[in-house]
Every structure is written in C-alpha cells, then in structure tokens.
Z-matrix of the N, CA and C atoms (Angstrom, degrees):
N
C 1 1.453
C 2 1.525 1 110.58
N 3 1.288 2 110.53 1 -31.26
C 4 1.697 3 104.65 2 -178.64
C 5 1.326 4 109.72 3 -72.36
N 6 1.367 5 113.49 4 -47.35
C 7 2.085 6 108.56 5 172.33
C 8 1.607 7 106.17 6 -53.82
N 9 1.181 8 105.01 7 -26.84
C 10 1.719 9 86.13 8 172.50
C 11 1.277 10 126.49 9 -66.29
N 12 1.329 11 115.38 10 -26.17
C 13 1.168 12 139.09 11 -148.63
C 14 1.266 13 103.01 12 -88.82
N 15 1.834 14 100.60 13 -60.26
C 16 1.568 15 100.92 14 -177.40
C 17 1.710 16 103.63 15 -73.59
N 18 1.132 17 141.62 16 4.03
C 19 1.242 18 123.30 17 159.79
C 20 0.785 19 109.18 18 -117.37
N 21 1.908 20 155.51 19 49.93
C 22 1.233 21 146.90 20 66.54
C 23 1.469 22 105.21 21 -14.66
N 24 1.254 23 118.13 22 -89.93
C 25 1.468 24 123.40 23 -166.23
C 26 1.456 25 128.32 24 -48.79
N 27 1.499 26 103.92 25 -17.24
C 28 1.378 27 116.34 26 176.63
C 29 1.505 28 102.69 27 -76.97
N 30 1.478 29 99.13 28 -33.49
C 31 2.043 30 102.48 29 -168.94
C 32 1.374 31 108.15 30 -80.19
N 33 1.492 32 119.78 31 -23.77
C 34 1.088 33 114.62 32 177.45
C 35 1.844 34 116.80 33 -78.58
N 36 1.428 35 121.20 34 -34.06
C 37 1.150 36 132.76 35 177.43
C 38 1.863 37 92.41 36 -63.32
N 39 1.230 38 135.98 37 -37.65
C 40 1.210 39 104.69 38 -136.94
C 41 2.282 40 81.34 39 -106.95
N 42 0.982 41 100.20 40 -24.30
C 43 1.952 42 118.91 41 167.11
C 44 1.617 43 94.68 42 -57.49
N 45 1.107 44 115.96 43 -44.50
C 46 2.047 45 106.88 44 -175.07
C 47 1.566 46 104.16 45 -81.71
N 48 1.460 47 119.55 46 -39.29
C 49 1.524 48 122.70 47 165.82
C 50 1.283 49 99.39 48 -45.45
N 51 1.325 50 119.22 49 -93.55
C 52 1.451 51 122.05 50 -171.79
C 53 1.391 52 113.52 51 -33.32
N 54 1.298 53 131.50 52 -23.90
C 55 1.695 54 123.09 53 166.16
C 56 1.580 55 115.87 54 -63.12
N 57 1.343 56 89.90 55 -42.97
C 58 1.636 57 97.04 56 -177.04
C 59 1.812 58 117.97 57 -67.90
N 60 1.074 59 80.87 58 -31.14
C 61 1.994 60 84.23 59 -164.12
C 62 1.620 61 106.06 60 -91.66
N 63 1.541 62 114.91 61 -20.32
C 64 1.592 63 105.96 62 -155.66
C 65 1.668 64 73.94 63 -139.61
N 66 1.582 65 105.12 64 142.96
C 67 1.516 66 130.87 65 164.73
C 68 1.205 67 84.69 66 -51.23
N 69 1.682 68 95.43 67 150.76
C 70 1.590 69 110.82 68 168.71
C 71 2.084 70 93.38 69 -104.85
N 72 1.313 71 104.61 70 170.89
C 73 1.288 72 101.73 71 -174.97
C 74 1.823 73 105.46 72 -115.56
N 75 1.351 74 126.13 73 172.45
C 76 1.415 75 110.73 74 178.96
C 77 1.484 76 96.75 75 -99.28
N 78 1.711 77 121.12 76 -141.43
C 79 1.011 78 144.52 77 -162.26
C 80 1.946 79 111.45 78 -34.82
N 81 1.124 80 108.36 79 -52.10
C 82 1.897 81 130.98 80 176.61
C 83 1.340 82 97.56 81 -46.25
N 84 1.587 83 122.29 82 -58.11
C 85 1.947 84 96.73 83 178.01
C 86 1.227 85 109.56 84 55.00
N 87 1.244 86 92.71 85 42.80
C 88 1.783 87 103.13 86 179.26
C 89 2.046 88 115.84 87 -60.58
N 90 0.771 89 142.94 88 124.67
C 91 1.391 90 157.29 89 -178.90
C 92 1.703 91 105.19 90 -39.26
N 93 1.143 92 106.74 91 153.85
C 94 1.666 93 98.85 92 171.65
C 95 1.581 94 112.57 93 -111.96
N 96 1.061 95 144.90 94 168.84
C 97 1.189 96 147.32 95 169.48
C 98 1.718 97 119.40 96 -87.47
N 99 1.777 98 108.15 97 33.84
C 100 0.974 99 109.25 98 -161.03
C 101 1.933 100 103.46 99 -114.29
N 102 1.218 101 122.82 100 57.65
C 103 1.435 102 110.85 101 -149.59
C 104 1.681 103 92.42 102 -115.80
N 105 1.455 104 131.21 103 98.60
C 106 1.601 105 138.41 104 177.39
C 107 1.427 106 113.45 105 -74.48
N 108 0.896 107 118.44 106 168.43
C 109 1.507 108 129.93 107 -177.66
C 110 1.750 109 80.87 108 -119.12
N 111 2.028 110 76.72 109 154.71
C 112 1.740 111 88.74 110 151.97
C 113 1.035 112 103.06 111 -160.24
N 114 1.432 113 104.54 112 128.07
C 115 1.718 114 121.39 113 -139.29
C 116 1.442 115 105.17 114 17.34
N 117 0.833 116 108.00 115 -139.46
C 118 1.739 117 136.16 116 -171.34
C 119 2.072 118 105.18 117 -24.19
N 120 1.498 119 78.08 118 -41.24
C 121 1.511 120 86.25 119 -151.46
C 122 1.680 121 106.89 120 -92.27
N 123 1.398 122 119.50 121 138.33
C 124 1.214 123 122.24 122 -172.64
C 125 1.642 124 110.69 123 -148.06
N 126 1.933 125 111.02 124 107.03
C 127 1.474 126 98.21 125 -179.13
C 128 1.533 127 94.93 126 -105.60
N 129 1.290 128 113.53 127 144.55
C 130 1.763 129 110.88 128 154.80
C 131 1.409 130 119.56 129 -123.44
N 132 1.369 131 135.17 130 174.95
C 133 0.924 132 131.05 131 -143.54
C 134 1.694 133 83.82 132 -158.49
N 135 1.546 134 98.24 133 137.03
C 136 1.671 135 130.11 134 -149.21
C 137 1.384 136 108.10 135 -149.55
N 138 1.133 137 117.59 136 148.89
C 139 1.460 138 127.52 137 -164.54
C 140 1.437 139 136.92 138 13.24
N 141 0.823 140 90.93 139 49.56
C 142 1.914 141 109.11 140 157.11
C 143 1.184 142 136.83 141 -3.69
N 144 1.157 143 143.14 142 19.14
C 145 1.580 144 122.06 143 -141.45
C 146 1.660 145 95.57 144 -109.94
N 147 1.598 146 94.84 145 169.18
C 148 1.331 147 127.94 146 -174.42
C 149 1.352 148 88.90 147 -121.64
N 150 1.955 149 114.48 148 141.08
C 151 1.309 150 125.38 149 156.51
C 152 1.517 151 124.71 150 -47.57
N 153 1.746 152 86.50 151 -55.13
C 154 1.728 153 87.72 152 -168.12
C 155 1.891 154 90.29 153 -151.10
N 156 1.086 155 107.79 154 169.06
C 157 1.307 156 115.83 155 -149.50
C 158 1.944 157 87.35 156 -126.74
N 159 1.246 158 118.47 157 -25.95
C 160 1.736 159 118.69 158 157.70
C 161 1.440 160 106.77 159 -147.57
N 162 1.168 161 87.75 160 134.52
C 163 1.305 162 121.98 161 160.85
C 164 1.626 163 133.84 162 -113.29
N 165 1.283 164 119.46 163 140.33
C 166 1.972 165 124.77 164 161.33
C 167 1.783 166 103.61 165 -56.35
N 168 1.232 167 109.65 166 128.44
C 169 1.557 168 134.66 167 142.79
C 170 1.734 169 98.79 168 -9.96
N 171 1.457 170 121.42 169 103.62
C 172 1.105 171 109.36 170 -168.96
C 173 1.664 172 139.73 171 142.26
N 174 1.543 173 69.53 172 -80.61
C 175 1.496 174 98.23 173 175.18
C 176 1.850 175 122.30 174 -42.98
N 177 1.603 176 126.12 175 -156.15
C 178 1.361 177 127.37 176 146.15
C 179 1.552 178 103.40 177 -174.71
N 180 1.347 179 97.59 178 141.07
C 181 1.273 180 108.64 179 160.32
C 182 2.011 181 135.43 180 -121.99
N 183 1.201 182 119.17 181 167.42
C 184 1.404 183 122.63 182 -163.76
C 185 1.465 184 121.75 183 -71.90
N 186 1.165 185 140.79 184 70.60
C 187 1.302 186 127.95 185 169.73
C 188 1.785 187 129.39 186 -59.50
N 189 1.364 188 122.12 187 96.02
C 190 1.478 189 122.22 188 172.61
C 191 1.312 190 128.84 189 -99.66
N 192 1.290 191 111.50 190 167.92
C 193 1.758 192 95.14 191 -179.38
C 194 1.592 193 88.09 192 -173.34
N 195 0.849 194 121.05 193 162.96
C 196 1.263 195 132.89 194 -178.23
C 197 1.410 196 111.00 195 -133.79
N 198 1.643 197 129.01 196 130.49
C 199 1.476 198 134.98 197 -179.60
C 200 1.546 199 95.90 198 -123.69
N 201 1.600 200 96.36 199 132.84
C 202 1.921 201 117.64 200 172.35
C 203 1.289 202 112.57 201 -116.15
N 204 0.897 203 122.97 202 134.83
C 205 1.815 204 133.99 203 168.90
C 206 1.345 205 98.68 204 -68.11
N 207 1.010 206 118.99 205 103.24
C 208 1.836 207 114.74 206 154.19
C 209 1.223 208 116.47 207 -126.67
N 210 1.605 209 103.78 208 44.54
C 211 1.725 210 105.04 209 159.10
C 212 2.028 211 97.10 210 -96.59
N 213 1.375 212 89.41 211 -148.18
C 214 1.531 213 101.03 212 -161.35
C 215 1.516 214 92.43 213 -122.38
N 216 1.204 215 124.42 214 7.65
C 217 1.694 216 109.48 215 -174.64
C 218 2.031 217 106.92 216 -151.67
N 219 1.070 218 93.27 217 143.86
C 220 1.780 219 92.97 218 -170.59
C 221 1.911 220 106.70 219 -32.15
N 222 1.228 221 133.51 220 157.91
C 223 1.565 222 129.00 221 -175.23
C 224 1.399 223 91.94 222 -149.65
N 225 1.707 224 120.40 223 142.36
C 226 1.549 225 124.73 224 146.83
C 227 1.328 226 113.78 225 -72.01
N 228 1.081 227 124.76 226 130.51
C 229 1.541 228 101.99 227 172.17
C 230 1.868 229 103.16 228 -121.51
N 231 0.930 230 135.78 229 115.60
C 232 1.233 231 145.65 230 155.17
C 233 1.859 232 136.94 231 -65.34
N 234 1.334 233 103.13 232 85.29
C 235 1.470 234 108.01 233 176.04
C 236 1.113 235 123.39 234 -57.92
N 237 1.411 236 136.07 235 113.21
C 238 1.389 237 141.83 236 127.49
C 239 1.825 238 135.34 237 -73.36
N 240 1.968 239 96.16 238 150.37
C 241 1.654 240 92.06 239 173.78
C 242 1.191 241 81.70 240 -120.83
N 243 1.186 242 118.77 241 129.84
C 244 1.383 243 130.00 242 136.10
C 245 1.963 244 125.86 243 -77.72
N 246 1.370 245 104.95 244 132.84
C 247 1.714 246 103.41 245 -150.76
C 248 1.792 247 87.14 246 -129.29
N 249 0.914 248 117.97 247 153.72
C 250 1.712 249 122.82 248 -150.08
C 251 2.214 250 85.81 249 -143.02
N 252 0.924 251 136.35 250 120.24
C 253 1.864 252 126.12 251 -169.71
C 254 1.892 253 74.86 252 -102.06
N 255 1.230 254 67.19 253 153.68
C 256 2.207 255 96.11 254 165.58
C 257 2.117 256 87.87 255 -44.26
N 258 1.552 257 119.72 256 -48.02
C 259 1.577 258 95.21 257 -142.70
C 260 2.132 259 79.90 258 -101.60
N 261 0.922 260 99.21 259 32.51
C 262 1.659 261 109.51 260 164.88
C 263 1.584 262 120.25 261 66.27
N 264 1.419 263 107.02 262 4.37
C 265 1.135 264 108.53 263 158.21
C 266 1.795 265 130.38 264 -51.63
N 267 0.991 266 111.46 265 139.21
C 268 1.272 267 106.07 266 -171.15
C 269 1.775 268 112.07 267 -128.02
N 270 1.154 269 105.98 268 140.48
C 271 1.958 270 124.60 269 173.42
C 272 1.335 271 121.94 270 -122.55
N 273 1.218 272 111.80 271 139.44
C 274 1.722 273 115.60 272 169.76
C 275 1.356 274 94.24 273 -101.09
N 276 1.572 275 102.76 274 153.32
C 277 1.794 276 116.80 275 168.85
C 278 1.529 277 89.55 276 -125.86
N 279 1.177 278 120.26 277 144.61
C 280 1.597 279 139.60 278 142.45
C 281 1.643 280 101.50 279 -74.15
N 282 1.586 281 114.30 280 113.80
C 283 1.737 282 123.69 281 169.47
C 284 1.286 283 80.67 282 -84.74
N 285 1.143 284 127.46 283 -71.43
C 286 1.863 285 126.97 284 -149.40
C 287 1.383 286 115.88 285 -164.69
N 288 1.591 287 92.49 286 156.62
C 289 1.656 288 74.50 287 -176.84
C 290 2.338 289 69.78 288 -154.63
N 291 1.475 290 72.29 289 142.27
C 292 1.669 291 94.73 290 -170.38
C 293 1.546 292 105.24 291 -161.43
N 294 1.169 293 105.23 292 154.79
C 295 1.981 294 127.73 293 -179.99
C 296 1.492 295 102.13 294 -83.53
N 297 1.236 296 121.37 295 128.69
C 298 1.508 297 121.49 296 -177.04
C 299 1.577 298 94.92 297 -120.98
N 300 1.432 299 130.78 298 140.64
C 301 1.044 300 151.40 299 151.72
C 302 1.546 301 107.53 300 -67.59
N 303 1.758 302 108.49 301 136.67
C 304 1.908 303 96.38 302 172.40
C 305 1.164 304 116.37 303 -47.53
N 306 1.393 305 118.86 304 148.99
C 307 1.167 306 102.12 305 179.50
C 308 1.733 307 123.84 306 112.77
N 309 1.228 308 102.98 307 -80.57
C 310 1.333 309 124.45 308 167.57
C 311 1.417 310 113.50 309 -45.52
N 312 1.604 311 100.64 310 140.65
C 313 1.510 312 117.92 311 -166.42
C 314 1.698 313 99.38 312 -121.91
N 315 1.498 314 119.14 313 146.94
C 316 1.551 315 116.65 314 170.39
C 317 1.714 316 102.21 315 -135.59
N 318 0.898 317 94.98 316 141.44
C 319 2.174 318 100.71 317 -175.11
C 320 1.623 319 79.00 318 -107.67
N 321 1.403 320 78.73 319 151.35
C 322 1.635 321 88.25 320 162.42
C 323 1.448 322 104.10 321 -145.66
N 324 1.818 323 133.31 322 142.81
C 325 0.906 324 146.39 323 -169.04
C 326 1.371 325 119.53 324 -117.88
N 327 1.486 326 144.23 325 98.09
C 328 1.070 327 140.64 326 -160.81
C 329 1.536 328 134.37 327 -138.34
N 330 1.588 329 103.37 328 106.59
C 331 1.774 330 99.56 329 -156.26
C 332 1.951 331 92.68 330 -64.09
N 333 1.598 332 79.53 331 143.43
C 334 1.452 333 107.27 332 179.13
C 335 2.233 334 104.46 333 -93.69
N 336 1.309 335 118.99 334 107.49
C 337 1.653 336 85.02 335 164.71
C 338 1.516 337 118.95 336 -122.53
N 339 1.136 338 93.51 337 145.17
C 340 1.488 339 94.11 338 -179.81
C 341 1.950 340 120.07 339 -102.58
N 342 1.318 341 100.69 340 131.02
C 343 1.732 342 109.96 341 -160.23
C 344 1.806 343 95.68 342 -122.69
N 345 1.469 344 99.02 343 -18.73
C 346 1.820 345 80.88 344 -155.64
C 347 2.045 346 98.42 345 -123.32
N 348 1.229 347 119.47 346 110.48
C 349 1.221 348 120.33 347 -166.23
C 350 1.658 349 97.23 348 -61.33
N 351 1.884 350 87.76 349 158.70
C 352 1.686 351 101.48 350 -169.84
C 353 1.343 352 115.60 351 116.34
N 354 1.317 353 102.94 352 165.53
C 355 1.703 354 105.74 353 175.68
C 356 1.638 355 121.23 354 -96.89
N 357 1.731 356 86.13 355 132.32
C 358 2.016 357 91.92 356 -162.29
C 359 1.470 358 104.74 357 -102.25
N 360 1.266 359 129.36 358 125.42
C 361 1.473 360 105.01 359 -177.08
C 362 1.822 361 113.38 360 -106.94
N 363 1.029 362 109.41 361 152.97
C 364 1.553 363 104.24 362 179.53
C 365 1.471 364 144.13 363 -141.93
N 366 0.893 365 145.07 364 138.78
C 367 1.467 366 132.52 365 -148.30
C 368 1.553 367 110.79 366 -138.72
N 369 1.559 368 122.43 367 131.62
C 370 1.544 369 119.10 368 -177.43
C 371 1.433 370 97.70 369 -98.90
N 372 1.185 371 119.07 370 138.98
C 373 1.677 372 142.63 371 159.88
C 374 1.310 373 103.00 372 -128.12
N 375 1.925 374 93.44 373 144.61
C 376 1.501 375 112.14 374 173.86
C 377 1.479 376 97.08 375 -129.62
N 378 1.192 377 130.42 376 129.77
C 379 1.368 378 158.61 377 145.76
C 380 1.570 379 114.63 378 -66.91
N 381 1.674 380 92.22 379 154.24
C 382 1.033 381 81.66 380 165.78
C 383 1.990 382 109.10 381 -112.25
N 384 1.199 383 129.36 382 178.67
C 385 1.420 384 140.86 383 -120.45
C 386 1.675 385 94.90 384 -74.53
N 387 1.403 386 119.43 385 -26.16
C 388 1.266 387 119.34 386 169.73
C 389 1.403 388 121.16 387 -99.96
N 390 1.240 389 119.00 388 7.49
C 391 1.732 390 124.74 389 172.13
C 392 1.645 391 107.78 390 87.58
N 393 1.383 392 116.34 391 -3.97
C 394 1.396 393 111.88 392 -153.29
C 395 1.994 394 94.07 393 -91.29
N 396 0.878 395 114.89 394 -27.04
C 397 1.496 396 110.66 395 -172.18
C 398 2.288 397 109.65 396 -113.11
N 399 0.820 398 102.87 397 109.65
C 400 1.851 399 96.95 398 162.93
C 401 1.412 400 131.96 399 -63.66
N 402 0.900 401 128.33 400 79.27
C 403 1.557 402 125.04 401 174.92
C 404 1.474 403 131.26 402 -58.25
N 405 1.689 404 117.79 403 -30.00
C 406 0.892 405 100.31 404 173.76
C 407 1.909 406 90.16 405 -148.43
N 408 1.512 407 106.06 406 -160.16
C 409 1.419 408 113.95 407 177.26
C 410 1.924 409 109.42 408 172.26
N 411 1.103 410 76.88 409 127.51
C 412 1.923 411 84.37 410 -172.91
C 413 1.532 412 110.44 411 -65.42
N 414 1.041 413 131.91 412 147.00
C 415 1.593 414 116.38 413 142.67
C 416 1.684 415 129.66 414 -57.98
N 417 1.808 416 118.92 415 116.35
C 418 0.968 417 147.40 416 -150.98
C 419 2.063 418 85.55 417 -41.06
N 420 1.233 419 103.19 418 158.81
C 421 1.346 420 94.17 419 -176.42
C 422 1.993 421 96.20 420 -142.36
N 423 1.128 422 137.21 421 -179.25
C 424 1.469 423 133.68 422 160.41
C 425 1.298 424 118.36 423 -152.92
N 426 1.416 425 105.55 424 166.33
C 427 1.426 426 107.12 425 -171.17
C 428 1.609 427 78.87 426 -141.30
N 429 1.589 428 101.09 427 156.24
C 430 1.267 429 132.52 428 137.44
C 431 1.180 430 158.30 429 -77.26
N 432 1.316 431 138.83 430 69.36
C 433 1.557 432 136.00 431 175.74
C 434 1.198 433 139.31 432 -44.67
N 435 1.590 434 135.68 433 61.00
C 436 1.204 435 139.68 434 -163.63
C 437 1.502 436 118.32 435 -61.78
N 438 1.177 437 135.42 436 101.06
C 439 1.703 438 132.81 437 170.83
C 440 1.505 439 116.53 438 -26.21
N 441 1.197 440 100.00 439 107.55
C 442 1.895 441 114.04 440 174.71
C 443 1.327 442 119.68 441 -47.18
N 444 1.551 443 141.93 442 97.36
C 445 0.810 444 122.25 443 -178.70
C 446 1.786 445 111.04 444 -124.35
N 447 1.241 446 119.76 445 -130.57
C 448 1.110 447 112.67 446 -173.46
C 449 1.461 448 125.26 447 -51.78
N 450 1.644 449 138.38 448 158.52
C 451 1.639 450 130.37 449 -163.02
C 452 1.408 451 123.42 450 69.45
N 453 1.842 452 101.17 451 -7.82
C 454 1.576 453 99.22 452 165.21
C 455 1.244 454 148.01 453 -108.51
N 456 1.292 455 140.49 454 -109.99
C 457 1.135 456 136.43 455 139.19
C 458 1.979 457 101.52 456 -77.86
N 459 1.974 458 92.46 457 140.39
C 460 1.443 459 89.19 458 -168.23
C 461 1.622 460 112.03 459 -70.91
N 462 1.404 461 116.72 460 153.64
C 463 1.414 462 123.09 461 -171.16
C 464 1.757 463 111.44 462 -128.48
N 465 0.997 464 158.31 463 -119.23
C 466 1.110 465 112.55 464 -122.23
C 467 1.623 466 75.96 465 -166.59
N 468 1.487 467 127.19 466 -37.92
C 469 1.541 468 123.85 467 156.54
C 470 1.674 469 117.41 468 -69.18
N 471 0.949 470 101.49 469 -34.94
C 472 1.241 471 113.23 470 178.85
C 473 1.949 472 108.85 471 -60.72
N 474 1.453 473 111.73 472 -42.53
C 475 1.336 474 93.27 473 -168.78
C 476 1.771 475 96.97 474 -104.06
N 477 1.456 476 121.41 475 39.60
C 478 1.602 477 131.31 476 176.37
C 479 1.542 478 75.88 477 -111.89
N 480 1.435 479 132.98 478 -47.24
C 481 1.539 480 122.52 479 -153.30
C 482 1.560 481 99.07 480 -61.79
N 483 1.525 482 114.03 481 -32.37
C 484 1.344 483 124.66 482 -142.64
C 485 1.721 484 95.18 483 -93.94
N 486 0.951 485 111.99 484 -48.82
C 487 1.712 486 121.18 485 151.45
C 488 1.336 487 112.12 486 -24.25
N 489 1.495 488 122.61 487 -66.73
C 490 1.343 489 131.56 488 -173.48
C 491 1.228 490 89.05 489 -49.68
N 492 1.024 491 116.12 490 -83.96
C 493 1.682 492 128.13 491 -152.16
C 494 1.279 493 116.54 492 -48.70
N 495 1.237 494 114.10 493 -19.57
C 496 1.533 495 116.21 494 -177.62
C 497 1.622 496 91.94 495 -92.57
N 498 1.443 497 127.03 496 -76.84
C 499 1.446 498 129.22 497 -162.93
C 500 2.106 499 94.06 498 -39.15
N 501 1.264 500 119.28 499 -61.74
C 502 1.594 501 97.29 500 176.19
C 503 1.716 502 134.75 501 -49.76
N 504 1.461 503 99.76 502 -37.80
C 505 1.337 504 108.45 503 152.35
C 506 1.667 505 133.14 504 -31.46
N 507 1.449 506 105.02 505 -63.32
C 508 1.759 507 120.93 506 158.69
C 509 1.453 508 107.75 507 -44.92
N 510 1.479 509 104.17 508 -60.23
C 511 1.332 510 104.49 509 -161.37
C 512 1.496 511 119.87 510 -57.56
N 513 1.653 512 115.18 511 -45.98
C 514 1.614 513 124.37 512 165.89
C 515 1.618 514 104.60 513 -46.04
N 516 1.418 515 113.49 514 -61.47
C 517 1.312 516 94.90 515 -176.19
C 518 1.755 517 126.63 516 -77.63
N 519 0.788 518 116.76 517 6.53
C 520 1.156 519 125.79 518 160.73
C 521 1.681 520 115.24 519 -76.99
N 522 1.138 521 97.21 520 -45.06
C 523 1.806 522 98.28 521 -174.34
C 524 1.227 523 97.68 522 -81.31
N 525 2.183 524 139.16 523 -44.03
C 526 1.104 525 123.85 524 179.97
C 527 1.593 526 113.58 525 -59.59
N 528 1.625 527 123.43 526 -7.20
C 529 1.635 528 105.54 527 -177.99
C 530 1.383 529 112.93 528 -97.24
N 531 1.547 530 121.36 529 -6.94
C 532 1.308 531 129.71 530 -165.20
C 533 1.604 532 99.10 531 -98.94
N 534 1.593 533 122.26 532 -19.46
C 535 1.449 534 115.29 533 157.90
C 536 1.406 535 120.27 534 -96.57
C-alpha cells in the first residue's frame, strides 16, 4: 500500500508540474507522445476528449479515451483522472483497471460534474496493474465552471428578489385598502 501511495503522490506532484510548465489544452485533450513500454508490455492511450471545455455550476460533461495494448504480451492497464480544483487541491480517480490482450483496445466513458466554480485542470494516466510503472499520460486539459445564475435552476438571489416583490406586493395592497 505505501508504493501505491508514493506513486499516487509522485503522479500528482509531477500532473501539477506539468500544469505549470506546459499549456494545458481545452476540449481536444490532445494525447502526448509519451507512451513507455515495460518490457514486453506496452499500453497507450489515444483519443482523449473532453465534452465541453465550460460549463454552469451543475451541469456535466463526457470524458472518453480509449487505451490499446501494443506491446507483445497480455498488460493490466489501470486508468486514472487526475483533477487539479480552482484552490489547487488535487484527487486521483481510478476509471478502470482491466487485463488487455495485445492488441486489444478499451474506451472508457466518464461523466465529468462540475459543482465548484473556477478553472479545474485534469490529466489521464494509465499504469500499469500494480501502480509501479506509467505507461501513458494525456496532455493536462481544463474545464471551466461558471456560477449558475439567472435562466437556471433558481438560486438563492433570485428567491431574495422574489421575497422583495412579494413583501411590496402586501404592502401596496395593504396601503390601497386602508385608503
């Protein structure tokens, strides 16, 4: 459990580097040219995409990607998202983790939601089945969380406006019955 651990933490230190040093990209999640073998075994990871690159407080969008074995011998390959918050906190998710035959391709489809306004940044890694080796890694990608406000689900100015309008409401008719 501790090698897992320290390579979580290693992926996350080196996922916040890579924010800092290299543009992140929007929606395209374009692939990196970074895909290792170990020995025999080689997974990479191919088309990337993000639904939408902003979104309203709320909302969600589709993250896919697809991982192929193109080593020469059966491979686990283990998906991670690494997720970066506006105040820089950072999380790993396990998408999947499955045995690939050479050859063999796995998509993976994964609702994205967004709750917390600001810019989230995020990054796919595939491992291999014990965490100890990286095979592949997306270029860092981001989305936007825009604060829900008026035209949406109602929020919280919206039902102070609605307050107003009613308490003056009373009040006119109250004063038109007393003249």
């Amino acid at each position: 459990m501790g090698a897992r651990r320290s390579v979580l933490i290693g992926a996350v230190v080196l996922f916040v580097a890579a924010l800092l040093l290299g543009p992140a990209v929007g929606a395209a999640g374009a692939q990196s040219a970074s895909c290792e073998a170990n020995g025999a075994r080689k997974v990479c990871l191919s088309d990337v995409t993000l639904g939408s690159e902003t979104m309203s407080a709320g909302e969600s969008t589709e993250l896919s990607l697809t991982v192929e074995n193109v080593g020469e011998e059966r491979a686990t390959a283990v998906v991670v998202l690494n997720v970066a918050s506006p105040d820089n906190e950072t999380n790993s998710y396990e998408l999947r983790k499955r045995s690939l035959e050479p050859g063999e391709t796995l998509t993976v489809t994964q609702s994205v939601d967004a709750s917390t306004p600001g810019t989230h940044a995020m990054q796919v890694l595939v491992y291999d089945g014990d965490l100890a080796h990286r095979y592949d890694a997306s270029e860092p990608m981001s989305v936007t969380v825009k604060r829900q406000g008026l035209g949406g689900p109602v929020d919280t100015p919206e039902f102070a406006l609605a307050a107003l309008v009613g308490s003056l409401a009373v009040v006119g008719v109250l004063a038109y019955r007393r003249t």
